[in-house]
C-alpha positions in Angstrom: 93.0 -70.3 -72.4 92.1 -73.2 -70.1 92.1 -77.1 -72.0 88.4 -76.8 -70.6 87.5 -74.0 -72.0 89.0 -75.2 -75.3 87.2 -78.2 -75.3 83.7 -76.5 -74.7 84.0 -74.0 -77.6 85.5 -76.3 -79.9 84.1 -79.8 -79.2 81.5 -79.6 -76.7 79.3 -76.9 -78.2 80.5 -77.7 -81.4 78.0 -79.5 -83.7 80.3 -79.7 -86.7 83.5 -80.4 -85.1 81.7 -83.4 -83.0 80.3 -84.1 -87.0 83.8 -84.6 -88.2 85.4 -85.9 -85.2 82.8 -88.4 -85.7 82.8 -89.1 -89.3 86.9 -89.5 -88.6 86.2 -91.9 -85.5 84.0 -94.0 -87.5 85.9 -93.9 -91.1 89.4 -95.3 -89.5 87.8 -97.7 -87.3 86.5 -98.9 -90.1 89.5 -98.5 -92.7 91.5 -99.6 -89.4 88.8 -103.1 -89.0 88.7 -103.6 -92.8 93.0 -103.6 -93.3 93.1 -105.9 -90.2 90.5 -108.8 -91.6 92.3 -108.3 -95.3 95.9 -108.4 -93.7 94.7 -111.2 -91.0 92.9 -113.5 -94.3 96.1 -112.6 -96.8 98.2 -113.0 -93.8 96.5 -116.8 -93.2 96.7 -117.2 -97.0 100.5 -117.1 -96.4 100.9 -119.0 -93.6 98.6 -121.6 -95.3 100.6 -121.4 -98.4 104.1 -121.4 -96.5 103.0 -124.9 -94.8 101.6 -126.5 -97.9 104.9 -126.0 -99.4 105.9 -127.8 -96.8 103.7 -130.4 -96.8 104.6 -131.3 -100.2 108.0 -131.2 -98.7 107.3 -133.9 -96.5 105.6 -135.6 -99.1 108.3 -136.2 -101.1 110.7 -136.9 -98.2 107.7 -139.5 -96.9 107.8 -141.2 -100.6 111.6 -141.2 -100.9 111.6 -143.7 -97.6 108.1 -145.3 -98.8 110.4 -146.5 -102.0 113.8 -147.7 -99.7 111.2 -149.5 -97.3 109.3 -151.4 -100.3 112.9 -151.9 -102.2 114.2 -153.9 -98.5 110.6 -154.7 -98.6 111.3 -156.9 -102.2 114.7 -158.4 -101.4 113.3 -160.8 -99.2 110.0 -161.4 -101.5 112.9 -162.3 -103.9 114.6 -164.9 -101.2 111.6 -166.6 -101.0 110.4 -166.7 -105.0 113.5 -167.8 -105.8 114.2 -171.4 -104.1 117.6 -171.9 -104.2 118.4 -169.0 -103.1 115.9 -169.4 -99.9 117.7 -172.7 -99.4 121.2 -170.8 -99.8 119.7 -168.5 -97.2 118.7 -170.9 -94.9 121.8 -173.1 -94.5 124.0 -170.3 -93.9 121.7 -168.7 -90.8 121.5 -171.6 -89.4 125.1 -173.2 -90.0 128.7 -172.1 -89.3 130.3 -170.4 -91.8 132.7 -173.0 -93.2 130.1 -175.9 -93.2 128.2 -173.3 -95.6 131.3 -172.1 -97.9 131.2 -176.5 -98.5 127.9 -176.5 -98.7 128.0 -174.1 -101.7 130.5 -175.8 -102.9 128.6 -179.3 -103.7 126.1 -177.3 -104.9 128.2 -176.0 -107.4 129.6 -179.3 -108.3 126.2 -181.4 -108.2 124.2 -178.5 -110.7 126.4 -176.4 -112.3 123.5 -174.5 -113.7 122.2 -173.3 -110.5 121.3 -169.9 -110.3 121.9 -168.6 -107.0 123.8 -165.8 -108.2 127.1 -167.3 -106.5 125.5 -167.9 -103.5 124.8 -164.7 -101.1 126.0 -162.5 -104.4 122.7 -161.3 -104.1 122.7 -158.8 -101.1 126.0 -157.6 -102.4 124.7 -156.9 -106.2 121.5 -155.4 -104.3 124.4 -153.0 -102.1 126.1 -152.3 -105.3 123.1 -151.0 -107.1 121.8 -148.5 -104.6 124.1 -146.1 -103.7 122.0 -144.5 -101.1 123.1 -147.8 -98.9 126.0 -147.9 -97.1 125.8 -151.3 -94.7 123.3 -154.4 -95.4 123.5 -157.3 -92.6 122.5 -160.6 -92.1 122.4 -161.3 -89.0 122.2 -164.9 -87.7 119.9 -165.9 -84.3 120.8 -169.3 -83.5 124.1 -168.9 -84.6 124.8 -165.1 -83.4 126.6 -163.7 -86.3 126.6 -161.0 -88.4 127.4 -161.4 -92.5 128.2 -157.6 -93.2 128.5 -155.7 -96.6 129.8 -152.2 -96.5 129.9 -149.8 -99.7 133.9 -150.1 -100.9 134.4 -153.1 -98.8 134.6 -156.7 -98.7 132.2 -158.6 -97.0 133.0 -159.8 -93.1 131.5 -162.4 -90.9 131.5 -160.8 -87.5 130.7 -163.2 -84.5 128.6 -161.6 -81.7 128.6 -164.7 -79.1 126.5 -163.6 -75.8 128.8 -164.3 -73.8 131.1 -161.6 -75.6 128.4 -159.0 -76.8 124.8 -157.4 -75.9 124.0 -157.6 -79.7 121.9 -160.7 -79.4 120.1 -159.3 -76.7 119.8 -155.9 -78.8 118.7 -157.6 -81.5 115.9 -159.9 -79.9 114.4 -156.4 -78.4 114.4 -154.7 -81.7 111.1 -154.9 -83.2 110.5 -151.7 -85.1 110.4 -152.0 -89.3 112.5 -148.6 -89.3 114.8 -146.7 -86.2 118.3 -145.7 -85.8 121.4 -148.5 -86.2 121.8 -150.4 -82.8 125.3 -148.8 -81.3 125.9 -152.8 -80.4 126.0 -153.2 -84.3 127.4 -149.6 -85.3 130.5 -150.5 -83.1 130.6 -154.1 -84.1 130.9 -153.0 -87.9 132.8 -149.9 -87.4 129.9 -147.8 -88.5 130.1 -144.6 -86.6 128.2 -142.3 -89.3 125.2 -140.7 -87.2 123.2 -139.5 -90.8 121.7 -142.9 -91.0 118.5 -145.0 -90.5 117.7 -148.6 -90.5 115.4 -151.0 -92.4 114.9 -154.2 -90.6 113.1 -157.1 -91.9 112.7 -160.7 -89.8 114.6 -163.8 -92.2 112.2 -167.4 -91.8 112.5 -170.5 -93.1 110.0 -171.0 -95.6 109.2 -174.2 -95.2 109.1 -174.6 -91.1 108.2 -170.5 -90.6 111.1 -170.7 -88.1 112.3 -167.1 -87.1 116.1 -167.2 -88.4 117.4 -164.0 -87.9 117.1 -160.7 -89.9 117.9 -158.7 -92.5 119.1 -154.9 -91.9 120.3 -152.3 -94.7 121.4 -149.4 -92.9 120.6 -145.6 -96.0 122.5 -142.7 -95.7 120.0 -140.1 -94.6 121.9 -136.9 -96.5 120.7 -139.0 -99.4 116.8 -137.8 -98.7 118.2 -134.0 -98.9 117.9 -135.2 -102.6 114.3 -135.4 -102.0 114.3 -131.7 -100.9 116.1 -130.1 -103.9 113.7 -128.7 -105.7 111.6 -127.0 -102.1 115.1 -125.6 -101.1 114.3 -122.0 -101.5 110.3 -122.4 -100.6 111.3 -124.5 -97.6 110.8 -122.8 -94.0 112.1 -124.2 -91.1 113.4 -127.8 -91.0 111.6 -131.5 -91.4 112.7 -134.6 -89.5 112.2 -138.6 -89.8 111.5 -139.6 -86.3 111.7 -143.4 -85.1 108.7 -145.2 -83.2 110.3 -143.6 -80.2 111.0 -140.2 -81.1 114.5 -141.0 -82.2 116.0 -139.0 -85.5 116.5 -140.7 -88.8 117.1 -138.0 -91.0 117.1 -134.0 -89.9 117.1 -131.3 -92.4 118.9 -129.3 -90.4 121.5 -131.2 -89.1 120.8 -130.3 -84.9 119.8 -133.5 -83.8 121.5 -136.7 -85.4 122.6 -138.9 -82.6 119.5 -137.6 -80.2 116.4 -138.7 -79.6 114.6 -135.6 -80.9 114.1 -133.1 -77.5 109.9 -131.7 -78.4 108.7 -135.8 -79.1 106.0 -135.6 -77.1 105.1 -131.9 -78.1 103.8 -133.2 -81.2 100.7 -134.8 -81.7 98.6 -132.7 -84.2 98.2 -132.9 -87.7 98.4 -128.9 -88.1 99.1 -127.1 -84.7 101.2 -124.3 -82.9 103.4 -125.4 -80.6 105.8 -124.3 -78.4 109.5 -126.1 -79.4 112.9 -124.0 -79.3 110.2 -121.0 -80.1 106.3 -121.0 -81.2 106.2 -123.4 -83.9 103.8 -124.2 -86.7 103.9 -128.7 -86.7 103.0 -130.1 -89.4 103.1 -134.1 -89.4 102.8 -137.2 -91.5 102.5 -140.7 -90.4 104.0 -143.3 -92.4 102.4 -146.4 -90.4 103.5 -149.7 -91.9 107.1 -148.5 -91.6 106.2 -147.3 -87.7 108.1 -143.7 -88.5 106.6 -140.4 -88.4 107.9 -137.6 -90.8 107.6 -133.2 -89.1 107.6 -130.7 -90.6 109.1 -127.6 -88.3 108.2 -124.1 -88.7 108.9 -120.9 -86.4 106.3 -118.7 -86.4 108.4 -115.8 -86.5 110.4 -117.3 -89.7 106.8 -117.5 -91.5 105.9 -114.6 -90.4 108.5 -112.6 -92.0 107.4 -113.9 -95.5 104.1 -111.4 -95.0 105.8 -108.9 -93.3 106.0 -106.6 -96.5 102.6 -107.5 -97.0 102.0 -105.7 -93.2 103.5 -102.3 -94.2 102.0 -102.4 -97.7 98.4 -102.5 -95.7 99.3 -99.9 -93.1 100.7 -97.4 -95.9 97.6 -97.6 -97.9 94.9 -97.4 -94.8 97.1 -94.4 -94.1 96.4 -93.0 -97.6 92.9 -94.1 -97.9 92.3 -92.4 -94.4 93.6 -89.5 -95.1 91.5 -88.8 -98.8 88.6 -90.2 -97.6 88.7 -88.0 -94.4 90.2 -84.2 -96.3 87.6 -83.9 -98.6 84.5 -84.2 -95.9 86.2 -81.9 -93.9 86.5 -79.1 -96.3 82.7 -79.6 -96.9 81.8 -79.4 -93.1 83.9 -76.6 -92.6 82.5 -74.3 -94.8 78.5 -75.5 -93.6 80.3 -74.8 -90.3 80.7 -71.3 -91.4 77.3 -70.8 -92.2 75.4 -71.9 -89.9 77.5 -69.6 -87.2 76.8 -66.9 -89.2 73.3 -67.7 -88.9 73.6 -68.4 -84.8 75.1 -64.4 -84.7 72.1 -63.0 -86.4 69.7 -64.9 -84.2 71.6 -64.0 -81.2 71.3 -60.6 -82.6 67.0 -61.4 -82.5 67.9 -62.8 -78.5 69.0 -59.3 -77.6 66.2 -57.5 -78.9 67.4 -56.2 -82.5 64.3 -57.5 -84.5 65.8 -55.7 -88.0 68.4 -58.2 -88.2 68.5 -59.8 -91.6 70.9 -63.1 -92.8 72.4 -62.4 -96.8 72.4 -66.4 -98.1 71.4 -66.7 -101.4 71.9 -70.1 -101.6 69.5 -72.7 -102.4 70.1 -75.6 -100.0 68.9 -76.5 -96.7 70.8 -73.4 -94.6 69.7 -71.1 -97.5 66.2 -72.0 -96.9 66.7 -72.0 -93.1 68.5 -68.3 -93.7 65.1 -67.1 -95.9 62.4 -68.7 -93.7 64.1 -66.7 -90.8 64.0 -63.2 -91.9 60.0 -64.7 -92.9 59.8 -65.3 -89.2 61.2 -61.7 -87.9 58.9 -59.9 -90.3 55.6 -61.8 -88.7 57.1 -61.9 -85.1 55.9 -58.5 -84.5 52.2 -58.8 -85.5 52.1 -62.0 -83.5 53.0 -60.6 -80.1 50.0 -58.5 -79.7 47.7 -62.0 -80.6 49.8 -64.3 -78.0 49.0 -61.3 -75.1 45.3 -61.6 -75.9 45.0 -65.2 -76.0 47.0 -65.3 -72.9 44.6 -62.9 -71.3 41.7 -64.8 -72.6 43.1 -68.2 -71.0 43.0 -66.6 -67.4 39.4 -65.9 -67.8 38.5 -69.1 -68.8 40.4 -70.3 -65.7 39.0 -68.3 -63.6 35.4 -69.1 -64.3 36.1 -73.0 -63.9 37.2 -72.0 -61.0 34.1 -70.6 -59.7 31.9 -73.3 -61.1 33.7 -76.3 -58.9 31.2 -77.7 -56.9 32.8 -77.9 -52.7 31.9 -81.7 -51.9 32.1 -80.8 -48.1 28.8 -79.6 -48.5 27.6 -83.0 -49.7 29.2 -84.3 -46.6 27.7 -82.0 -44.3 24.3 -82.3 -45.5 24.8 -86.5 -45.6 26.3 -86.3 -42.1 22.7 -84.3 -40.6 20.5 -86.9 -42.5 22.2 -89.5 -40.4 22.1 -87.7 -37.2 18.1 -87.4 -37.9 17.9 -90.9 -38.4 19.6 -91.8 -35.7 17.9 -89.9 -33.1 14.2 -91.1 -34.6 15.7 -94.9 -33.9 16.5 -95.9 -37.5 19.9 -96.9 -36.7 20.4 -99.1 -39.8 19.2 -96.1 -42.1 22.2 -94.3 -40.3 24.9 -97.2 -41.0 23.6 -97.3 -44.1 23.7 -93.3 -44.7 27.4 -93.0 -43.1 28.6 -96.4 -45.5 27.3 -94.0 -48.4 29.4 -90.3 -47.1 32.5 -92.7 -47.0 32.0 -94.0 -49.8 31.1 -91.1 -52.2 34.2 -89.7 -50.1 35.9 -91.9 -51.5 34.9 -91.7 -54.8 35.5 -87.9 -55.6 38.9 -88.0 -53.8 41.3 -87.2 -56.5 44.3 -89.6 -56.1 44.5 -91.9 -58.5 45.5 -95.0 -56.7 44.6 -96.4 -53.1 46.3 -98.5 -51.2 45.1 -102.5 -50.5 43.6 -101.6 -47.1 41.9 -98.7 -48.8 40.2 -100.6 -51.6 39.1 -103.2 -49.5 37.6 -101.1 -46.7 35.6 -99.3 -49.8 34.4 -102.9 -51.0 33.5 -103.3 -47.5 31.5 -100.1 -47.1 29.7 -101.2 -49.9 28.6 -104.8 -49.1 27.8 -103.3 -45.7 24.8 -101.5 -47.4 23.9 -104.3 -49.3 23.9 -106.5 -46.5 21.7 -104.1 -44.6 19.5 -103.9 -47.3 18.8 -107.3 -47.1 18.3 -108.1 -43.3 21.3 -110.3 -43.1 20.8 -112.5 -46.0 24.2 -111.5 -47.3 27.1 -112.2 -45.9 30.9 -111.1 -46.3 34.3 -112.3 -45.8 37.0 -110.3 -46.5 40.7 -111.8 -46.3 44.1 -110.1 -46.3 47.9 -110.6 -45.6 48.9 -108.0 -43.4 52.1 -107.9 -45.4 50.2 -107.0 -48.2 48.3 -104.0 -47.0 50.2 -101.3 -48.6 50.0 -102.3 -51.8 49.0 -99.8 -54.3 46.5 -101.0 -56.6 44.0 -98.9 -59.2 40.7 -97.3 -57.6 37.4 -98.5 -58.3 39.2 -102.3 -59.2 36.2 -104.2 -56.7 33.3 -102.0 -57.1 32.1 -103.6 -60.5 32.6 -107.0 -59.9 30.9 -106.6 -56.2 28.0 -104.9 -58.2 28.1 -107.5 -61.0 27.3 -110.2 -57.9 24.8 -108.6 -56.1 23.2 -107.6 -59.3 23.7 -111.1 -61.4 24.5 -113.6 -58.7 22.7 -112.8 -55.7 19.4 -114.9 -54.7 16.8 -113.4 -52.2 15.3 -115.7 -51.4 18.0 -117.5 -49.9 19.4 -116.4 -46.6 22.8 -117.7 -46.9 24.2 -115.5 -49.7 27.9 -115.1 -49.2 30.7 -113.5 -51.3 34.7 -113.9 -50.2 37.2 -111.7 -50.9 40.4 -113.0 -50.4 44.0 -111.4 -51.6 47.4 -112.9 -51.6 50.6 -113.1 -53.5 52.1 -116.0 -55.5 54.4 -116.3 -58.2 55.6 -112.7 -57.9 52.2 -111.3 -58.3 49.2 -109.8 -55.7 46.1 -112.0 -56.6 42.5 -110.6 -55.2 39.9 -113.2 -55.8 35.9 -113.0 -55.2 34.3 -116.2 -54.8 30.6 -116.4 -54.2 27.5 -118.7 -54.1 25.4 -117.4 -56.4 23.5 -119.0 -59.2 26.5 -119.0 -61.4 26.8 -118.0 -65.6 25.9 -120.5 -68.0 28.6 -122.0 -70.3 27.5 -120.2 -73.6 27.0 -116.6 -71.5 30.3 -117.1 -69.6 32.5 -117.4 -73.1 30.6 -114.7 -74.6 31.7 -112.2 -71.3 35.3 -113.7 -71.8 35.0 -112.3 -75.4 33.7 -109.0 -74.6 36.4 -108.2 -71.9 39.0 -108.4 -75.0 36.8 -106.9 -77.1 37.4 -103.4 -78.7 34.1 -102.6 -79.1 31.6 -102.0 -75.8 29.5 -105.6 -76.5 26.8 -106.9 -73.8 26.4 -105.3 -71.0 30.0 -105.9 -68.9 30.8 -102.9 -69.1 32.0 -102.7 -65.5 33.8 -106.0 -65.7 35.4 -104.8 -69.1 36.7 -101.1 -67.9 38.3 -103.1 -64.7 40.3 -105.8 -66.7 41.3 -102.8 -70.0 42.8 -100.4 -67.1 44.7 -103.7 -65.9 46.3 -104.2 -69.1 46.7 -100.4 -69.3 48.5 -100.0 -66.0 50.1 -103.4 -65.5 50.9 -105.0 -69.2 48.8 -107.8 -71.1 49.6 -110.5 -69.0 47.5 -108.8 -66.6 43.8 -108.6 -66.1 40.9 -110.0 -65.0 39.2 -113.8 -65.3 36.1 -115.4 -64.7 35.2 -119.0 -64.1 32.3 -120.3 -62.9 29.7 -123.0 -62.5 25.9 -122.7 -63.1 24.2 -123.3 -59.7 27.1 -123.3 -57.5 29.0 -119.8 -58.1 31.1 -117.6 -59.6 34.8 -116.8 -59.3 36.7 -113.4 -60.4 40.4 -113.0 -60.2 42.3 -109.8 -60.4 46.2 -110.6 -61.0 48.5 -107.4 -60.8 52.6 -106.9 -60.4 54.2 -106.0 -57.3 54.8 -102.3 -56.6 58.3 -103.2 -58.4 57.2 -104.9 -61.4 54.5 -102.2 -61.8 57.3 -99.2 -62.1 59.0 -101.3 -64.6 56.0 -101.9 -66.7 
């Protein structure tokens, strides 16, 4: 058997297998539609969840370097509280080293109960205390020196003279509160640890604000891991301490110490995806009195992972659900199916002329009752035939003499078309143009068509002021305007007869002998207007809105009738933004517009 053939006998023409194809169609797509929305919203609850973990992360990493950057912060808020120290401070930045080891010495011997904790004792008690330092400098501008304390070791006075090292220069440059150590100082102390960041804080004389040099305390950045201990296992991807200019203070994951970090400028963002080694979610946190910026890194593929079981928990269960909700319908449909084709063999049984056929359902539902009210039919089918050939009979009859009542118009014509001929020949030529305006008109009239074309209608109209104007020796006159280009238009029959009649009728004045009426038809705005203008004695105000009224009106008020049927077969035809409308002014004249679509529009309407 062909695939065509299988498809017509068991989809095509198959109401129940369409029903269930159907029903299946519609029940995954929408088991299918709801599992993707619950997996996508779980799926962002993850991902959410995943990056607040590490926020807090980077929280805690942030507040760990908050507290070292207040702590450097205090050390000089200490200098300057305490004033002997300040001074101590201050001599030694700004004198050599052996003019300030004398100097500390008279001060010694002048108060022996000073308090200046031996001198520069101070930065070295504040080294000892915090183990998470490993250098602390002070480093002299006008003299160019460094005073180093190193974790382990005693102190050293380094000189770094211009004109033997790029450290002043390095040091005159650097202007950041936080970065990496300079590699002119790193070398000149013999620090060659990359895992570490710098806190830099200017030194001034506190009584002439006179910029003396700074202080810098170089932390061991594996010290913030500490900070990280308790997110190890719900930490994703790796967070970094960048510098003002990208460069790396501390790096979770150890790639890029020593380097200024390589995706910088990626990251701008508070939450966004980005594209670093791999599609990344970013996560950042801007620490701005310290000038760093703490990032949180996390592959989209690593966070994805953490809903992946989530992924094939969804799909297993849509699977399930789809299959339940889909065997149980089925079962139902097929045996209806089974039914109903038992009931389509017993009524092609009827097609083939076997009118004892019978269908056995003794059910009560809706193919039971189609089952018993079909054997009804076949018992009644018999006595009806013989009523249906009478009444068919009866029919032709009835036909036939409507038929023979239709009255032949070209007999009308014929007799019309002698009376003119008479008149004619006795000299009464206008009684002739006035008889042969009437046979084309009435033509007209009981032509059966439906529609005529512009040209048409407007040669009836002008038929028809032609007898009027005859009628009243030349009194009335007529103008009749039309774009060529508009000429085979259709438009309704019968559309300027009324309001033509309503003017001579209403509007027209005897006595006068310039009575004129123009017709005039163009197109604007997509639509073919025909407007009548005349200079007749007008409508007064009060009779002109009561006319408006009655076109709209549902019931046949006044006596427009004429008017009304034109401007209801409009809106009929055309739509209700089409019709008819009236203006006019008493003692000068009266204006009617008919507004209809394009041949175009009209089809659409």
């Amino acid at each position: 058997m062909k695939a065509g053939s299988l498809y017509d006998n068991y989809v095509k023409n198959n109401l129940f297998m369409k029903m269930i194809l159907l029903f299946a169609l519609i029940t995954t797509v929408t088991i299918v539609t709801f599992s993707y929305f619950m997996f996508n919203v779980m799926s962002q609850s993850i991902i959410h969840n995943e990056l607040g973990n590490q926020k807090k992360a980077m929280e805690s990493v942030n507040s760990y370097i908050t507290r070292k950057y207040e702590s450097v912060q205090s050390m000089m808020l200490d200098v300057y509280r305490n004033e002997a120290l300040s001074l101590h401070l201050s001599y030694f930045l700004q004198h050599p080293f052996d003019d300030y080891m004398k100097y500390q010495l008279d001060q010694y011997t002048n108060d022996a109960n000073i308090d200046v904790a031996k001198g520069l004792d101070y930065f070295k008690n504040k080294l000892d205390n915090d183990d998470d330092i490993e250098n602390l400098l002070l480093y002299s501008s006008e003299k160019q020196f460094l005073f180093a304390y190193k974790q382990g070791h005693v102190s050293k006075l380094i000189s770094t003279n211009a004109s033997r090292s790029y450290i002043p220069d390095a040091m005159a440059l650097e202007n950041s509160m936080m970065s990496v150590p300079n590699a002119w100082v790193r070398n000149a102390i013999n620090q060659h640890d990359p895992k570490l960041f710098a806190m830099r804080v200017p030194i001034t004389d506190k009584n002439s604000l006179k910029n003396l040099g700074q202080l810098l305390v170089y932390f061991n950045s594996d010290r913030i891991k500490q900070a990280l201990e308790s997110y190890k296992e719900q930490l994703k991807g790796y967070i970094l301490v960048l510098g003002p200019t990208g460069e790396v203070l501390f790096d979770s994951s150890d790639r890029y110490y020593g380097i200024r970090y390589p995706y910088a400028d990626k990251i701008e963002a508070l939450y966004d995806t980005v594209m670093l080694e791999e599609e990344s979610h970013v996560t950042t946190l801007t620490q701005t009195q310290a000038g760093y910026l703490v990032v949180g890194v996390a592959s989209k593929a690593e966070v994805a992972a953490a809903y992946q079981g989530l992924k094939h928990t969804i799909a297993l269960i849509s699977a399930i659900c789809i299959i339940v909700v889909l065997l149980l319908p089925v079962l139902v449909v097929t045996n209806f199916a089974k039914r109903t084709n038992k009931i389509i063999r017993f009524m092609r049984k009827v097609e083939n002329g076997d009118l004892s056929a019978r269908i056995q359902d003794d059910k009560e539902d809706e193919l039971g009752q189609i089952s018993r009210s079909f054997n009804d039919m076949l018992g009644e089918l018999t006595r009806h035939i013989d009523r249906v050939y009478k009444a068919e009979i009866k029919q032709k009859h009835t036909e036939l003499a409507a038929l023979q009542a239709r009255v032949n118009p070209h007999f009308l014509y014929n007799t019309l078309e002698v009376i003119r001929m008479r008149a004619v020949s006795q000299g009464a030529k206008d009684v002739g143009e006035m008889i042969y305006s009437l046979s084309v008109l009435f033509k007209s009239f009981v032509q059966p068509k439906g529609e005529n074309t512009l040209k048409e209608e407007l040669e009836t109209s002008r038929l028809y002021l032609e007898l009027f104007r005859i009628r009243y020796k030349d009194k009335l006159s007529y103008e009749i305007l039309c774009d060529d280009c508009l000429a085979g238009k259709n438009i309704m029959r019968m559309a300027l007869q009324p309001i033509i009649e309503n003017y001579v009728v209403h509007g027209l004045q005897p006595r006068r002998s310039d009575n004129h009426i123009r017709i005039s038809v163009y197109e604007a705005e997509g639509r073919v207007r025909i407007q009548a203008e005349d200079n007749g004695i007008g409508i007064e105000p009060k009779r002109l809105e009561t006319i408006r009224q009655s076109l709209d009106s549902v019931e046949e008020v006044g006596d427009s009738f004429g008017l009304r049927s034109v401007h209801e077969r409009l809106k009929l035809l055309y739509g209700t933004d089409y019709g008819l409308d009236i203006t006019s002014t008493l003692g000068v004249g009266t204006i009617v517009t008919i507004e209809f679509p394009s041949e175009e529009e009209a089809q659409h309407v």
